[in-house]
C-alpha positions in Angstrom: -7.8 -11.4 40.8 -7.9 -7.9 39.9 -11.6 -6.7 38.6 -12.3 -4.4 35.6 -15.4 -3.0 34.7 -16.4 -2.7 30.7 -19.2 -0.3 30.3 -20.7 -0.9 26.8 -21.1 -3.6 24.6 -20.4 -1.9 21.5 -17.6 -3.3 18.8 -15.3 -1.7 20.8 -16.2 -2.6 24.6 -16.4 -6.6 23.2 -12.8 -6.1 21.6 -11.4 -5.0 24.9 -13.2 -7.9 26.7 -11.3 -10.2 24.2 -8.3 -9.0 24.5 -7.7 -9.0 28.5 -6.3 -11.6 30.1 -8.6 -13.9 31.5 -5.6 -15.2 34.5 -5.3 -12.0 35.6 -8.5 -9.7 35.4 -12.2 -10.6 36.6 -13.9 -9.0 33.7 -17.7 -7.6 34.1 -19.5 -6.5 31.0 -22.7 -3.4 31.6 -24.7 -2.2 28.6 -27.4 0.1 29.1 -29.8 -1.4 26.0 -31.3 -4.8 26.0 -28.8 -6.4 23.0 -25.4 -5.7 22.0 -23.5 -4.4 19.3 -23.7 -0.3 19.3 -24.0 1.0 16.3 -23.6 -2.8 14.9 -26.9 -4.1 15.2 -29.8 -5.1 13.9 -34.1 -5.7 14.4 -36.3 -8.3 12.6 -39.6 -6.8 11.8 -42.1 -8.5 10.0 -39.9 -11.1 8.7 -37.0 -8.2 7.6 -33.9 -7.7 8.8 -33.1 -3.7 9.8 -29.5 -3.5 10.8 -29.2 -0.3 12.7 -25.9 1.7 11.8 -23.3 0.0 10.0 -24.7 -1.6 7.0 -22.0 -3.0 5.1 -18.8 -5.2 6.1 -15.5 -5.3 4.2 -13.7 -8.4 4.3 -10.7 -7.4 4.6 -10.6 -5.1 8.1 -6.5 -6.4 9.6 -8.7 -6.0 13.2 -11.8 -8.1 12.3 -9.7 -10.8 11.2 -7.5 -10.7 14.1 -10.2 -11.1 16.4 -11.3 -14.2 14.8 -14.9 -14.7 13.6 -15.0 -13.9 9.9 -15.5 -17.3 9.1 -18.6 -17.6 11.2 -20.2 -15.0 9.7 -21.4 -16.7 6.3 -20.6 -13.7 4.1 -22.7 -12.2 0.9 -21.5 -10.2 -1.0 -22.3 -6.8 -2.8 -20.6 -6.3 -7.0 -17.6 -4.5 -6.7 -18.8 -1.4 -8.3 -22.3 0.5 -8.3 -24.8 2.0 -10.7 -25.3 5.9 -10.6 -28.6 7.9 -11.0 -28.2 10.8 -12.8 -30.5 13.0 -14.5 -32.8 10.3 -15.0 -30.1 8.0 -16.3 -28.6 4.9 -14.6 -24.7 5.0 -15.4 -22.6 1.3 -14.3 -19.2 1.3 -12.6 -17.9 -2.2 -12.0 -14.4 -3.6 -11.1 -12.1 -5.1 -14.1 -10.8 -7.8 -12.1 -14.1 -9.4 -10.1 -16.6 -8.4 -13.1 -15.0 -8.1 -16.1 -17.9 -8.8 -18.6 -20.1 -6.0 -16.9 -16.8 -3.7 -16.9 -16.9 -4.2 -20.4 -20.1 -3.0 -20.2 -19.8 0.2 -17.4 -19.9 3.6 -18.3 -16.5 4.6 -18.2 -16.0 7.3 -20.4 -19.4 9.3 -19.3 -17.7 9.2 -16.2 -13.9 9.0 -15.9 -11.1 10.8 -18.4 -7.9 9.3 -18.8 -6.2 11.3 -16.2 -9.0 9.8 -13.8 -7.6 6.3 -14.7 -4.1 7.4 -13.6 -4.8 8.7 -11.0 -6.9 6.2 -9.6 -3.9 3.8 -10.3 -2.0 6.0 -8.3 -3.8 6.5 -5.4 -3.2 2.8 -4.4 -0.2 3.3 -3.6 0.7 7.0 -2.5 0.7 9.3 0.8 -0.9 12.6 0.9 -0.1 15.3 3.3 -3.2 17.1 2.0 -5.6 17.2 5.4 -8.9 16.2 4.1 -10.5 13.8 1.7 -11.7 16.4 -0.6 -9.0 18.4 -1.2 -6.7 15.2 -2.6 -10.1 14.4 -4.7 -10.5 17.9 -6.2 -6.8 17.9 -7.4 -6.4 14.8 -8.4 -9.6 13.9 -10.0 -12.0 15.6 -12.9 -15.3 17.3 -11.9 -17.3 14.9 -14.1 -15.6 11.8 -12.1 -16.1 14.0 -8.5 -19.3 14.4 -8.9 -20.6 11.4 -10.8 -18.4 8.8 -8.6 -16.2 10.1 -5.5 -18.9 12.2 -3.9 -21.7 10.3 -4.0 -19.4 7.0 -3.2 -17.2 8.1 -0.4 -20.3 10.5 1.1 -22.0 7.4 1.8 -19.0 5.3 3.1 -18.2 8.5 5.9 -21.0 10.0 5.9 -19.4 13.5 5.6 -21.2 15.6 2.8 -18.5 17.9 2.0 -15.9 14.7 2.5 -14.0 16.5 5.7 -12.1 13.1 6.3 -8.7 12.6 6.8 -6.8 12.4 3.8 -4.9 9.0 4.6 -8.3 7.1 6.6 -9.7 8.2 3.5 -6.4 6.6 1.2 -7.1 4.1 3.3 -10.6 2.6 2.6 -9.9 3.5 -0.8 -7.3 0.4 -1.3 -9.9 -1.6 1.2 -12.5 -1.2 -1.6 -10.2 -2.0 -4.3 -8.6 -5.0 -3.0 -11.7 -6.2 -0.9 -15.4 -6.6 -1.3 -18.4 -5.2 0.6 -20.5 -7.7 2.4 -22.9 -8.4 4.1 -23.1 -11.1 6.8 -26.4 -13.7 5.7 -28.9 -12.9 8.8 -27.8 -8.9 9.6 -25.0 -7.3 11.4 -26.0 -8.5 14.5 -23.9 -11.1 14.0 -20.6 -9.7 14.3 -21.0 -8.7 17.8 -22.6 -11.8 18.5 -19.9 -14.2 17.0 -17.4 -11.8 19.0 -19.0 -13.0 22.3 -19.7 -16.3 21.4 -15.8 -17.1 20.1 -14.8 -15.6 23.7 -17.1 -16.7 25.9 -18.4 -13.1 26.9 -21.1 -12.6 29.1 -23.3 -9.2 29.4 -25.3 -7.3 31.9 -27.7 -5.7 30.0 -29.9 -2.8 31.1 -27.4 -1.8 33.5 -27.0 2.3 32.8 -24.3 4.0 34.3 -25.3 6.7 36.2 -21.8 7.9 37.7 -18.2 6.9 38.7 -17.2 7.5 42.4 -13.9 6.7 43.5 -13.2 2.7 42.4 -17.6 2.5 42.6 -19.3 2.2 39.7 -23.2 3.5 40.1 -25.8 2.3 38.3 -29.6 4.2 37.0 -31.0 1.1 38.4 -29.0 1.5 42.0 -26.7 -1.5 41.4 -22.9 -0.6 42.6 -20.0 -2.5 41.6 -16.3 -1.7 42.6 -13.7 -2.1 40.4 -9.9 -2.2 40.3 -9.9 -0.6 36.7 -12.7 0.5 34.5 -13.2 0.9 30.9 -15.4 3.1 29.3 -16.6 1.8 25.7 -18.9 4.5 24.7 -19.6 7.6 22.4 -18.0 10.9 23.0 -21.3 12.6 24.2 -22.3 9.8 26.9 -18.6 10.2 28.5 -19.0 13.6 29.2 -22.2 13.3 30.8 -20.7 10.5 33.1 -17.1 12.0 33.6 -17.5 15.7 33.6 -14.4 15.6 30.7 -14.0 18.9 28.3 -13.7 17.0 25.0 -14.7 18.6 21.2 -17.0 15.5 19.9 -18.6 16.1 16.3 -20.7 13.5 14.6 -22.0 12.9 11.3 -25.9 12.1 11.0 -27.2 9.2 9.1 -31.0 8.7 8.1 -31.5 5.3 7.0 -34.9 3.7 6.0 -36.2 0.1 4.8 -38.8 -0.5 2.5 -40.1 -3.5 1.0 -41.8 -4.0 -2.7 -43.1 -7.1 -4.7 -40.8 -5.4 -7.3 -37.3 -5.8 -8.2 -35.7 -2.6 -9.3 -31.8 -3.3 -8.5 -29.3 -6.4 -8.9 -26.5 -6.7 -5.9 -24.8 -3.6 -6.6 -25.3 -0.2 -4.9 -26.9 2.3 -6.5 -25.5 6.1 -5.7 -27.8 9.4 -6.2 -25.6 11.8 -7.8 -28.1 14.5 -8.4 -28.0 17.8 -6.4 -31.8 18.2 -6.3 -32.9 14.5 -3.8 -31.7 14.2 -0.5 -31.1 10.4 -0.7 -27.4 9.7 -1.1 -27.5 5.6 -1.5 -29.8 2.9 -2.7 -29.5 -1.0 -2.1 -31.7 -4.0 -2.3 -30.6 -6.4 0.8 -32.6 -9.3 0.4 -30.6 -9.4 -3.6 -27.2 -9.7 -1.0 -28.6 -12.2 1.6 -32.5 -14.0 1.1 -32.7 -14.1 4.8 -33.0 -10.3 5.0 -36.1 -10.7 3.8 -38.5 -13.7 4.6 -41.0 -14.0 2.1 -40.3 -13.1 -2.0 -40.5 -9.7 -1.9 -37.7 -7.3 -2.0 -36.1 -5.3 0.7 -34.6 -2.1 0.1 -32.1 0.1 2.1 -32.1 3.9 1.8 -29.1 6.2 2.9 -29.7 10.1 3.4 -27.6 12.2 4.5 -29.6 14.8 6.0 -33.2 14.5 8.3 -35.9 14.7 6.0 -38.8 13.4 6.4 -40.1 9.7 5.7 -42.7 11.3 3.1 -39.9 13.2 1.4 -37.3 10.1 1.4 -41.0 7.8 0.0 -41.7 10.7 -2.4 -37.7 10.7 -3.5 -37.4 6.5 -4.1 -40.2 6.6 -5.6 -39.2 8.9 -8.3 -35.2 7.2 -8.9 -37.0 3.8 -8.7 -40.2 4.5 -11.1 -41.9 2.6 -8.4 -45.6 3.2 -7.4 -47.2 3.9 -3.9 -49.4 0.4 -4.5 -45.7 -1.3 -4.9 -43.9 -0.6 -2.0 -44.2 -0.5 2.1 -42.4 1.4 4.7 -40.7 -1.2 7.1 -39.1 1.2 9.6 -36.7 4.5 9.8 -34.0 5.2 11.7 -32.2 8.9 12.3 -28.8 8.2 13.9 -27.3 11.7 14.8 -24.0 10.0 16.2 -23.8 7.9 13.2 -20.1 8.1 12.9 -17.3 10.5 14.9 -16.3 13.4 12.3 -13.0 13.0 13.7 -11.0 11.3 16.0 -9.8 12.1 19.4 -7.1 11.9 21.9 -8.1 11.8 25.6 -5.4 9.7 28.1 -6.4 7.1 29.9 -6.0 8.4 33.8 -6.9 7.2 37.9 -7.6 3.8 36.8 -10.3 5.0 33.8 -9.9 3.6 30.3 -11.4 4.9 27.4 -12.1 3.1 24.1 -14.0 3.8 20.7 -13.9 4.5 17.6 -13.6 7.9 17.9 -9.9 7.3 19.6 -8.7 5.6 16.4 -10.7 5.9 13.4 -14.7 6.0 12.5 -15.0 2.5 11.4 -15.8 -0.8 12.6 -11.9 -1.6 12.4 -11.1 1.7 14.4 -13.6 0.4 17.0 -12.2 -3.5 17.3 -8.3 -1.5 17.4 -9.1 0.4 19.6 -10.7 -2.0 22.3 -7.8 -4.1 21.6 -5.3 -1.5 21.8 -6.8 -0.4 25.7 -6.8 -4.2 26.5 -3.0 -4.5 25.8 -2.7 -1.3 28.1 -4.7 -2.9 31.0 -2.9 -5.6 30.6 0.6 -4.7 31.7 -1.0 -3.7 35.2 0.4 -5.7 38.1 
Protein backbone atom coordinates (compact mmCIF):
# COMPACT_ATOMS: atom_id res chain seq x y z
CA UNK A 1 0.00 0.00 0.00
CA UNK A 2 1.29 3.10 -1.27
CA UNK A 3 1.92 5.94 1.56
CA UNK A 4 1.10 9.66 1.39
CA UNK A 5 1.94 12.22 3.64
CA UNK A 6 -0.71 15.21 4.50
CA UNK A 7 1.09 18.08 6.11
CA UNK A 8 -1.63 20.27 7.77
CA UNK A 9 -4.73 19.80 9.31
CA UNK A 10 -6.44 22.71 8.00
CA UNK A 11 -10.05 22.49 6.12
CA UNK A 12 -8.25 21.72 3.32
CA UNK A 13 -5.48 19.02 4.44
CA UNK A 14 -8.78 17.05 6.28
CA UNK A 15 -10.79 17.28 2.78
CA UNK A 16 -7.93 15.61 1.04
CA UNK A 17 -7.62 12.96 3.80
CA UNK A 18 -11.42 12.20 3.05
CA UNK A 19 -11.31 11.97 -0.15
CA UNK A 20 -8.31 9.31 -0.82
CA UNK A 21 -8.88 6.01 -1.07
CA UNK A 22 -8.54 4.20 1.96
CA UNK A 23 -7.68 0.46 -0.29
CA UNK A 24 -5.10 2.04 -1.93
CA UNK A 25 -3.13 4.78 0.10
CA UNK A 26 -1.69 4.58 3.79
CA UNK A 27 -2.63 8.02 4.75
CA UNK A 28 -0.45 9.98 7.65
CA UNK A 29 -1.76 13.21 8.90
CA UNK A 30 1.25 16.09 10.56
CA UNK A 31 0.12 19.46 11.92
CA UNK A 32 2.55 21.62 13.44
CA UNK A 33 -0.10 23.19 16.30
CA UNK A 34 -1.56 21.23 19.05
CA UNK A 35 -5.51 21.13 17.48
CA UNK A 36 -6.83 21.24 14.13
CA UNK A 37 -8.71 23.31 11.93
CA UNK A 38 -6.36 26.25 10.40
CA UNK A 39 -7.90 29.17 10.24
CA UNK A 40 -11.29 27.12 11.43
CA UNK A 41 -10.79 27.04 15.00
CA UNK A 42 -11.65 28.09 18.07
CA UNK A 43 -10.43 28.62 22.29
CA UNK A 44 -12.72 28.51 25.31
CA UNK A 45 -11.57 31.19 27.74
CA UNK A 46 -13.27 31.87 30.79
CA UNK A 47 -16.34 30.08 29.83
CA UNK A 48 -16.38 31.98 26.04
CA UNK A 49 -15.97 30.60 22.95
CA UNK A 50 -13.15 32.63 20.56
CA UNK A 51 -13.27 31.06 17.19
CA UNK A 52 -10.11 32.06 15.64
CA UNK A 53 -10.46 33.05 11.78
CA UNK A 54 -13.60 32.12 10.17
CA UNK A 55 -16.44 33.24 12.12
CA UNK A 56 -19.48 32.60 10.25
CA UNK A 57 -20.78 29.39 8.29
CA UNK A 58 -23.24 29.47 5.35
CA UNK A 59 -25.35 26.60 4.91
CA UNK A 60 -25.34 26.19 1.83
CA UNK A 61 -21.38 25.71 0.70
CA UNK A 62 -22.02 22.61 -2.53
CA UNK A 63 -18.40 21.26 -0.77
CA UNK A 64 -19.48 21.25 2.90
CA UNK A 65 -22.37 19.39 2.10
CA UNK A 66 -20.62 16.94 0.07
CA UNK A 67 -18.30 16.12 2.59
CA UNK A 68 -20.99 15.21 4.90
CA UNK A 69 -21.23 16.72 8.42
CA UNK A 70 -23.72 19.61 8.25
CA UNK A 71 -26.09 17.75 10.12
CA UNK A 72 -23.79 17.20 13.04
CA UNK A 73 -23.00 20.55 13.49
CA UNK A 74 -26.36 21.77 15.37
CA UNK A 75 -26.61 25.06 13.43
CA UNK A 76 -27.72 28.77 14.77
CA UNK A 77 -28.48 31.02 12.90
CA UNK A 78 -27.73 34.82 12.30
CA UNK A 79 -31.19 37.32 10.60
CA UNK A 80 -30.70 37.47 7.14
CA UNK A 81 -29.94 41.02 6.99
CA UNK A 82 -27.96 43.55 9.40
CA UNK A 83 -28.34 46.87 11.14
CA UNK A 84 -25.95 49.78 9.96
CA UNK A 85 -24.24 52.51 12.18
CA UNK A 86 -24.15 55.55 10.67
CA UNK A 87 -23.66 58.91 11.86
CA UNK A 88 -24.88 57.95 15.11
CA UNK A 89 -27.91 56.24 13.62
CA UNK A 90 -28.73 52.61 13.44
CA UNK A 91 -30.37 51.94 9.92
CA UNK A 92 -32.13 47.85 9.47
CA UNK A 93 -31.75 45.80 6.36
CA UNK A 94 -33.55 42.45 6.55
CA UNK A 95 -34.58 39.90 3.92
CA UNK A 96 -38.39 39.90 2.52
CA UNK A 97 -38.67 36.38 2.42
CA UNK A 98 -37.04 34.98 6.04
CA UNK A 99 -38.20 38.29 8.00
CA UNK A 100 -40.87 39.90 6.48
CA UNK A 101 -42.40 41.86 9.43
CA UNK A 102 -38.93 43.52 10.20
CA UNK A 103 -38.51 44.11 6.34
CA UNK A 104 -41.49 45.95 6.63
CA UNK A 105 -39.83 47.72 9.11
CA UNK A 106 -35.90 48.21 7.47
CA UNK A 107 -34.72 51.24 6.20
CA UNK A 108 -34.95 50.77 2.63
CA UNK A 109 -35.29 53.95 1.17
CA UNK A 110 -32.39 55.75 3.40
CA UNK A 111 -30.50 53.23 1.79
CA UNK A 112 -31.38 51.74 -1.59
CA UNK A 113 -33.07 53.74 -4.80
CA UNK A 114 -35.11 51.90 -7.12
CA UNK A 115 -32.46 51.19 -9.50
CA UNK A 116 -30.62 49.49 -6.42
CA UNK A 117 -33.65 47.10 -6.21
CA UNK A 118 -33.15 46.13 -9.89
CA UNK A 119 -30.19 45.64 -9.80
CA UNK A 120 -29.92 43.63 -6.97
CA UNK A 121 -32.62 41.45 -8.66
CA UNK A 122 -30.31 41.17 -11.39
CA UNK A 123 -27.27 40.31 -9.96
CA UNK A 124 -28.74 36.80 -9.02
CA UNK A 125 -28.67 35.81 -12.03
CA UNK A 126 -25.91 37.46 -14.41
CA UNK A 127 -22.05 37.06 -15.34
CA UNK A 128 -19.77 39.92 -15.23
CA UNK A 129 -16.55 40.08 -17.15
CA UNK A 130 -15.74 43.17 -14.99
CA UNK A 131 -12.38 41.89 -12.95
CA UNK A 132 -13.04 42.95 -9.55
CA UNK A 133 -15.82 43.24 -7.05
CA UNK A 134 -15.87 46.98 -6.93
CA UNK A 135 -15.92 47.87 -10.20
CA UNK A 136 -19.44 45.69 -10.95
CA UNK A 137 -20.65 47.55 -7.54
CA UNK A 138 -19.78 51.04 -8.56
CA UNK A 139 -21.72 50.71 -11.90
CA UNK A 140 -24.35 48.99 -11.01
CA UNK A 141 -25.23 50.28 -7.67
CA UNK A 142 -25.85 54.07 -6.10
CA UNK A 143 -23.28 55.67 -3.81
CA UNK A 144 -25.75 55.94 -1.00
CA UNK A 145 -26.41 51.90 -1.29
CA UNK A 146 -22.24 51.43 -1.76
CA UNK A 147 -21.46 52.99 0.98
CA UNK A 148 -24.27 52.38 3.45
CA UNK A 149 -24.57 48.51 2.47
CA UNK A 150 -22.01 46.75 -0.15
CA UNK A 151 -18.89 48.13 1.40
CA UNK A 152 -19.22 47.73 4.70
CA UNK A 153 -21.07 44.09 4.01
CA UNK A 154 -18.87 42.46 1.46
CA UNK A 155 -15.53 44.27 3.28
CA UNK A 156 -16.25 42.08 6.07
CA UNK A 157 -17.17 38.89 4.22
CA UNK A 158 -13.45 39.21 2.05
CA UNK A 159 -11.87 41.13 4.03
CA UNK A 160 -10.53 43.35 1.11
CA UNK A 161 -11.09 47.19 1.94
CA UNK A 162 -11.12 48.46 -1.46
CA UNK A 163 -13.31 45.06 -2.48
CA UNK A 164 -10.22 43.75 -4.99
CA UNK A 165 -12.24 40.40 -5.33
CA UNK A 166 -13.00 38.72 -8.25
CA UNK A 167 -15.96 39.79 -9.88
CA UNK A 168 -17.78 36.26 -10.26
CA UNK A 169 -16.32 34.68 -6.43
CA UNK A 170 -17.76 37.81 -5.52
CA UNK A 171 -21.37 37.08 -7.75
CA UNK A 172 -20.93 34.14 -6.19
CA UNK A 173 -21.32 34.63 -2.35
CA UNK A 174 -23.72 37.21 -3.33
CA UNK A 175 -26.54 34.45 -4.33
CA UNK A 176 -25.01 32.32 -1.21
CA UNK A 177 -26.24 35.09 0.98
CA UNK A 178 -29.47 35.54 -0.66
CA UNK A 179 -30.56 32.03 -0.96
CA UNK A 180 -28.76 30.82 2.29
CA UNK A 181 -28.26 31.91 5.88
CA UNK A 182 -25.25 32.65 7.99
CA UNK A 183 -24.62 30.41 10.88
CA UNK A 184 -23.02 29.55 13.37
CA UNK A 185 -22.35 26.06 14.54
CA UNK A 186 -23.78 25.90 18.70
CA UNK A 187 -20.28 25.32 20.54
CA UNK A 188 -17.69 27.38 17.88
CA UNK A 189 -16.12 26.51 14.65
CA UNK A 190 -14.06 24.05 15.96
CA UNK A 191 -16.53 21.84 15.12
CA UNK A 192 -16.39 21.67 11.54
CA UNK A 193 -12.96 20.28 11.49
CA UNK A 194 -13.71 18.07 14.16
CA UNK A 195 -16.96 16.52 12.73
CA UNK A 196 -14.73 16.21 9.45
CA UNK A 197 -12.36 13.80 11.27
CA UNK A 198 -14.73 12.20 13.30
CA UNK A 199 -17.29 11.24 10.11
CA UNK A 200 -13.87 9.68 8.50
CA UNK A 201 -12.13 8.27 10.98
CA UNK A 202 -8.97 10.68 10.70
CA UNK A 203 -6.28 10.52 12.91
CA UNK A 204 -3.49 13.45 13.54
CA UNK A 205 0.01 13.93 14.43
CA UNK A 206 0.10 16.97 16.06
CA UNK A 207 3.15 19.01 16.83
CA UNK A 208 4.90 17.47 14.12
CA UNK A 209 6.51 20.74 12.06
CA UNK A 210 7.99 20.22 8.93
CA UNK A 211 11.21 21.36 8.63
CA UNK A 212 12.09 20.17 4.93
CA UNK A 213 11.36 17.68 2.06
CA UNK A 214 14.41 15.52 0.79
CA UNK A 215 13.94 13.25 -1.87
CA UNK A 216 10.58 10.85 -0.84
CA UNK A 217 11.84 11.93 3.23
CA UNK A 218 9.84 14.08 4.98
CA UNK A 219 11.89 15.93 7.96
CA UNK A 220 10.52 16.97 10.86
CA UNK A 221 11.63 20.32 13.60
CA UNK A 222 11.36 17.64 16.11
CA UNK A 223 13.90 15.13 14.03
CA UNK A 224 11.08 12.57 13.16
CA UNK A 225 11.57 11.37 9.35
CA UNK A 226 8.89 9.70 7.48
CA UNK A 227 9.11 8.55 3.77
CA UNK A 228 6.48 8.73 1.63
CA UNK A 229 5.33 7.52 -1.85
CA UNK A 230 3.34 10.98 -2.37
CA UNK A 231 3.02 13.96 -0.21
CA UNK A 232 0.51 16.67 0.15
CA UNK A 233 1.17 19.94 1.27
CA UNK A 234 -2.03 21.61 2.97
CA UNK A 235 -0.70 24.87 4.00
CA UNK A 236 -0.60 28.71 3.35
CA UNK A 237 1.29 30.27 0.53
CA UNK A 238 4.02 31.83 2.82
CA UNK A 239 4.88 28.35 4.84
CA UNK A 240 5.37 26.52 1.32
CA UNK A 241 7.87 28.72 0.22
CA UNK A 242 9.85 28.40 3.26
CA UNK A 243 9.69 24.54 2.93
CA UNK A 244 9.89 24.20 -0.94
CA UNK A 245 12.14 26.98 -2.04
CA UNK A 246 8.94 27.70 -4.84
CA UNK A 247 8.79 31.49 -6.45
CA UNK A 248 5.10 32.07 -5.93
CA UNK A 249 3.25 35.92 -5.57
CA UNK A 250 1.12 35.20 -2.14
CA UNK A 251 -0.87 38.36 -0.91
CA UNK A 252 -3.12 38.22 2.12
CA UNK A 253 -5.69 40.16 3.61
CA UNK A 254 -5.33 41.08 7.54
CA UNK A 255 -8.13 40.51 9.98
CA UNK A 256 -8.16 41.92 13.67
CA UNK A 257 -10.75 40.30 15.53
CA UNK A 258 -11.51 40.88 19.23
CA UNK A 259 -14.18 39.37 21.94
CA UNK A 260 -15.64 41.20 24.62
CA UNK A 261 -18.12 40.34 27.05
CA UNK A 262 -20.80 42.83 28.97
CA UNK A 263 -23.79 42.23 31.39
CA UNK A 264 -25.48 44.35 28.70
CA UNK A 265 -27.38 43.58 25.67
CA UNK A 266 -26.80 46.10 22.92
CA UNK A 267 -27.67 43.79 19.61
CA UNK A 268 -30.40 41.09 18.64
CA UNK A 269 -28.95 38.11 16.13
CA UNK A 270 -28.23 40.23 13.30
CA UNK A 271 -24.91 41.82 12.37
CA UNK A 272 -24.24 45.10 12.79
CA UNK A 273 -21.87 46.93 9.97
CA UNK A 274 -19.80 50.34 10.76
CA UNK A 275 -20.37 52.40 7.79
CA UNK A 276 -18.61 55.51 8.93
CA UNK A 277 -15.24 56.60 7.45
CA UNK A 278 -13.88 57.96 10.81
CA UNK A 279 -13.74 54.14 13.22
CA UNK A 280 -11.62 51.44 12.24
CA UNK A 281 -14.07 48.69 13.14
CA UNK A 282 -15.78 47.23 10.18
CA UNK A 283 -18.34 44.64 11.93
CA UNK A 284 -20.17 44.09 15.16
CA UNK A 285 -22.01 40.85 16.41
CA UNK A 286 -23.24 39.50 19.74
CA UNK A 287 -22.41 35.44 19.62
CA UNK A 288 -23.84 34.30 22.60
CA UNK A 289 -27.51 36.02 20.92
CA UNK A 290 -26.62 33.16 17.89
CA UNK A 291 -25.55 30.15 20.19
CA UNK A 292 -25.92 30.46 24.47
CA UNK A 293 -23.02 28.13 24.57
CA UNK A 294 -20.66 30.82 23.30
CA UNK A 295 -20.97 32.21 26.38
CA UNK A 296 -21.37 30.27 29.73
CA UNK A 297 -22.89 32.39 32.16
CA UNK A 298 -25.71 35.36 31.27
CA UNK A 299 -23.74 37.86 30.03
CA UNK A 300 -23.18 38.74 26.53
CA UNK A 301 -20.42 38.01 24.15
CA UNK A 302 -19.51 40.26 21.48
CA UNK A 303 -17.36 39.84 18.26
CA UNK A 304 -15.48 42.78 16.69
CA UNK A 305 -14.06 42.80 13.05
CA UNK A 306 -11.42 45.53 11.98
CA UNK A 307 -9.93 45.60 9.18
CA UNK A 308 -6.75 47.22 9.86
CA UNK A 309 -4.18 46.70 13.21
CA UNK A 310 -5.12 49.07 15.72
CA UNK A 311 -4.82 48.80 18.83
CA UNK A 312 -6.96 46.98 21.57
CA UNK A 313 -7.50 50.52 23.33
CA UNK A 314 -8.51 52.12 20.06
CA UNK A 315 -10.95 49.08 18.99
CA UNK A 316 -12.31 49.41 23.24
CA UNK A 317 -12.36 53.20 22.78
CA UNK A 318 -14.36 52.67 19.15
CA UNK A 319 -17.22 49.90 20.65
CA UNK A 320 -17.64 51.78 23.13
CA UNK A 321 -18.75 54.80 21.36
CA UNK A 322 -21.20 52.71 18.48
CA UNK A 323 -22.44 50.71 21.48
CA UNK A 324 -23.11 53.69 24.18
CA UNK A 325 -21.52 51.18 26.41
CA UNK A 326 -19.43 52.19 29.54
CA UNK A 327 -15.89 50.94 30.67
CA UNK A 328 -17.70 49.46 34.04
CA UNK A 329 -20.00 47.35 31.37
CA UNK A 330 -17.80 45.51 29.40
CA UNK A 331 -14.45 43.17 29.57
CA UNK A 332 -11.78 42.35 27.08
CA UNK A 333 -11.85 38.44 26.56
CA UNK A 334 -9.01 38.12 24.07
CA UNK A 335 -7.63 39.70 20.54
CA UNK A 336 -6.52 38.12 17.72
CA UNK A 337 -4.46 39.86 14.56
CA UNK A 338 -4.47 37.26 11.69
CA UNK A 339 -2.26 38.81 8.89
CA UNK A 340 -2.93 35.66 6.54
CA UNK A 341 -6.58 35.98 7.34
CA UNK A 342 -7.66 35.19 3.87
CA UNK A 343 -5.50 34.79 0.25
CA UNK A 344 -6.23 38.16 -1.75
CA UNK A 345 -6.23 36.01 -4.67
CA UNK A 346 -5.87 32.73 -5.81
CA UNK A 347 -3.06 30.81 -7.31
CA UNK A 348 -1.97 28.27 -9.78
CA UNK A 349 1.12 26.18 -8.89
CA UNK A 350 1.23 22.34 -10.51
CA UNK A 351 1.45 19.67 -8.59
CA UNK A 352 5.12 18.00 -9.60
CA UNK A 353 7.86 14.90 -8.38
CA UNK A 354 5.27 13.39 -6.32
CA UNK A 355 4.35 16.89 -4.30
CA UNK A 356 0.74 17.92 -3.95
CA UNK A 357 -0.44 21.19 -3.12
CA UNK A 358 -3.82 22.19 -1.63
CA UNK A 359 -5.61 25.29 -0.10
CA UNK A 360 -7.64 27.72 -0.41
CA UNK A 361 -5.59 29.87 -2.09
CA UNK A 362 -5.63 27.29 -5.24
CA UNK A 363 -9.43 27.67 -5.61
CA UNK A 364 -11.08 30.36 -3.87
CA UNK A 365 -10.59 32.17 -0.18
CA UNK A 366 -13.30 30.50 1.52
CA UNK A 367 -14.01 27.61 3.55
CA UNK A 368 -15.72 25.91 0.36
CA UNK A 369 -12.50 26.83 -1.74
CA UNK A 370 -10.52 25.07 0.93
CA UNK A 371 -12.78 21.62 1.25
CA UNK A 372 -12.69 21.86 -3.07
CA UNK A 373 -9.65 22.06 -3.21
CA UNK A 374 -8.49 19.12 -0.77
CA UNK A 375 -11.02 17.17 -2.55
CA UNK A 376 -10.07 18.09 -5.91
CA UNK A 377 -5.90 16.98 -5.08
CA UNK A 378 -7.42 13.74 -3.58
CA UNK A 379 -9.20 12.77 -6.91
CA UNK A 380 -5.71 13.57 -8.54
CA UNK A 381 -3.76 11.18 -6.05
CA UNK A 382 -6.12 8.95 -6.59
CA UNK A 383 -5.64 7.81 -10.18
CA UNK A 384 -1.98 6.91 -9.17
CA UNK A 385 -1.16 3.19 -9.72
Amino acid sequence: MKKVLIIGSGLSGLSCASYLDKNKFDIHIYEKSDRPGGRVSSETIDGNICDVGFQVLLNNYDEVKKIGVYDNLNLKYFDSGAEIYHNGQILSIYSPLKHPFKFLKSNISKMFLLSDIFSLLKSLFVKSDLKHANQYIKQNFSDKSQNLFFYPFFRGVFLSKELHTDTSFFLKIFKKFAFGAASLPSHGMKMLPKEIIKKHNLNINYNHELKNIEAKKAIFINNVEEYFDKIVLAMPINNLKEITNINIQSDNNFNKTAYIKSSKKVLDKAIMLVADNQYKINSIQCLSNISKKYSTDSDHLYSISCLENIDDQQLISEFKSITKLSDKDIKLIKSYTINEALPARSEDLDNKDNIYFCGDWKCEPSIDGAIKSGRLCAEEINKYQ
